[in-house]
C-alpha positions, 0 to 999 in steps of 0.5 A: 383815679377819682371821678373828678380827674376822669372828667378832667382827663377825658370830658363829661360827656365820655365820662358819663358814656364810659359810666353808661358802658360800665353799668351795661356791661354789668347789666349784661353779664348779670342778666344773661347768666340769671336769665332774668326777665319780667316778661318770664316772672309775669307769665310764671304767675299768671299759670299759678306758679312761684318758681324760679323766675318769679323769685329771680326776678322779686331778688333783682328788684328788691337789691336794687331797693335795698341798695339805692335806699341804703345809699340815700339813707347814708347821704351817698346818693339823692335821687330827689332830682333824679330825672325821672322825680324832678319832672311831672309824671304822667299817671295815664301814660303809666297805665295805657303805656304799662298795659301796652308794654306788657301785652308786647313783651308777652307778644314779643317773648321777652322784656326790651332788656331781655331781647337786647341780651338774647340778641347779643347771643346769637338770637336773630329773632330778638335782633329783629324785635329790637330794631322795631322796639328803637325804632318805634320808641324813637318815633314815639318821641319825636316821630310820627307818633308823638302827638299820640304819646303827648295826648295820652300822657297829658289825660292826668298828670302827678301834681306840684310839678314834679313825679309823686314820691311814694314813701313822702306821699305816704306819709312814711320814716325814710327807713321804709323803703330800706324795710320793704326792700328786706323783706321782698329780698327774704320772700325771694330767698325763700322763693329759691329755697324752695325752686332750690335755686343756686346760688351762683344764679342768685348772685347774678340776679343779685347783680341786674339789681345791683347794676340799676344801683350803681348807675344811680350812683354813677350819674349822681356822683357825676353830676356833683362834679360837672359843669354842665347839667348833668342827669341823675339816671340808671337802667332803662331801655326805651330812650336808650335804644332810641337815643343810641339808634339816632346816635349812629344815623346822626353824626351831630349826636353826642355822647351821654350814658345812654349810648354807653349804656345799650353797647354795654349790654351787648357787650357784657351779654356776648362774654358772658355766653361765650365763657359758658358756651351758649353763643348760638344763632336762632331765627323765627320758628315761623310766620306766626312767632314772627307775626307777634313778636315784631307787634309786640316789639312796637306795642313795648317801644309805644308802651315803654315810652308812654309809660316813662321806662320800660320793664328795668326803667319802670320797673327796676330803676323806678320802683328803688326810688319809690317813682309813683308813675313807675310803680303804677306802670309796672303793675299794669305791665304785670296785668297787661301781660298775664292778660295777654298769655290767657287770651294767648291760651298760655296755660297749654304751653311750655314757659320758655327759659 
């Protein structure tokens, strides 16, 4: 069945909610087998190490740039409209909203995606932290904080009213993307040759990569059929988690592939540790994990919506577009969290898995 007699057969709106669900449940059964997490890879690095999680982490992020600049490259998809491109970025929010977040996800032991995986599986701490990370972004975009949000976003904001594309505004051949996605993609295979990773792990840090992928070729290729607008989206769990919160306290709430997406996650994330048997129910190791995790679940939900996505929106979805505002959020996530695991005194622990 084609795109076109879906839509005809079931509407827009499931169309782009089953889409949503197809790219989670993806997500979720990559990630949790790969452990991915940027929060890991951030903390690996700040202690001086090249291991396993950074190089899990640089193979996710380069297959999702390999593939999305692939597809561009043959005309399967643009991105030029994209959600994301088509509106102004904000390169003040970016930083303030990276550095928040990855102070958080430092904070809260794990990336949002990350939490929204281990919780899936029985972790109790995570459920928690995802709950305040929904309900702090939703608050942040149309709540409380919001007039906080639209101040600092609004402190410098990317020119000719829309987000700054990085290879045009470098003046680069439209190859340069696909080239750079290569190369990081051989860095992370020598990275694994030398952790002597397997390869069954690779392939599902391969496919977190790929997921961000598809939903970009998902909602384009949804978006040529429909009548209604439809936007160009893939991986990202700020407004997700916001949007799919509102969903079940609101009953005017409507589809879209963002409440497809968070169900999804949950859903690919639970098979996948069920079939291997990791399925177990964990709590709080006291008052002070506690303490942190549910600051810094607020500090991601706060950061991640200042900062246009969070560590896959930004980080993933946003770096294979080459998003200005999300490449520079993401490095400030990487500093806002090595920043915080040294003044945490992080050498002196272990790195959790």
């Amino acid at each position: 069945m084609d795109i076109i007699s879906l839509v005809e057969r079931i509407g827009e709106a499931p169309t782009a909610a089953l889409f949503g669900l197809l790219t989670g449940i993806l997500f979720g059964v990559a990630a949790q087998r790969s452990r991915f997490c940027l929060r890991a890879a951030v903390v690996e690095f700040a202690r001086g190490q090249m291991k396993d999680k950074v190089a899990v982490w640089l193979l996710t992020f380069s297959t999702a740039v390999v593939w999305v600049q692939g597809a561009q490259l043959l005309g399967l998809i643009d991105t030029a409209e994209a959600r994301m491109m088509a509106v102004p970025g904000s390169w003040s929010g970016a930083v303030i909203g990276g550095m928040l977040f990855g102070a958080g996800m430092v904070l809260a032991r794990g990336c949002s995606g990350r939490l929204l995986v281990l919780a899936a599986t029985g972790n109790l701490r995570s459920v928690v932290s995802g709950l305040i990370f929904a309900v702090v972004a939703q608050m942040t975009l149309t709540g409380w904080l919001a007039p906080a949000r639209d101040y600092l976003a609004g402190l410098s904001i990317t020119g000719g009213g829309r987000n700054t594309d990085l290879i045009a505004a470098a003046h680069l051949p439209e190859q340069a993307g696909l080239v750079f996605g290569l190369l990081t993609a051989l860095l992370a295979l020598e990275l694994s040759r030398r952790n002597r990773i397997g390869a069954r792990r690779l392939v599902f840090a391969s496919g977190v990569g790929f997921a961000a992928a598809l939903g970009w070729g998902l909602t384009f290729s949804l978006s040529q059929v429909s009548f209604d607008p439809v936007q160009i989206e893939s991986l990202t769990f700020t407004g997700p988690s916001a949007n799919t919160l509102m969903f079940f306290l609101d009953r005017n709430s409507v589809l879209e592939f963002d409440i497809g997406l968070v169900p999804g996650v949950v859903i690919g994330s639970f098979l996948a540790a069920a079939f291997t048997g990791e399925l177990k129910v964990q709590g709080f190791e006291g008052p002070s994990p506690m303490r942190n995790a549910m600051i810094g679940a607020g500090l991601m939900g706060f950061g991640g919506m200042l900062a246009g996505g969070c560590a896959i929106g930004a980080g993933v979805s946003g770096g294979s577009i080459f998003a200005g505002t999300a490449w520079l959020a993401l490095f400030c996530m990487w500093i806002g969290g090595m920043a915080t695991d040294l003044a945490l005194g992080g050498r002196r622990q272990a790195i959790p898995a």
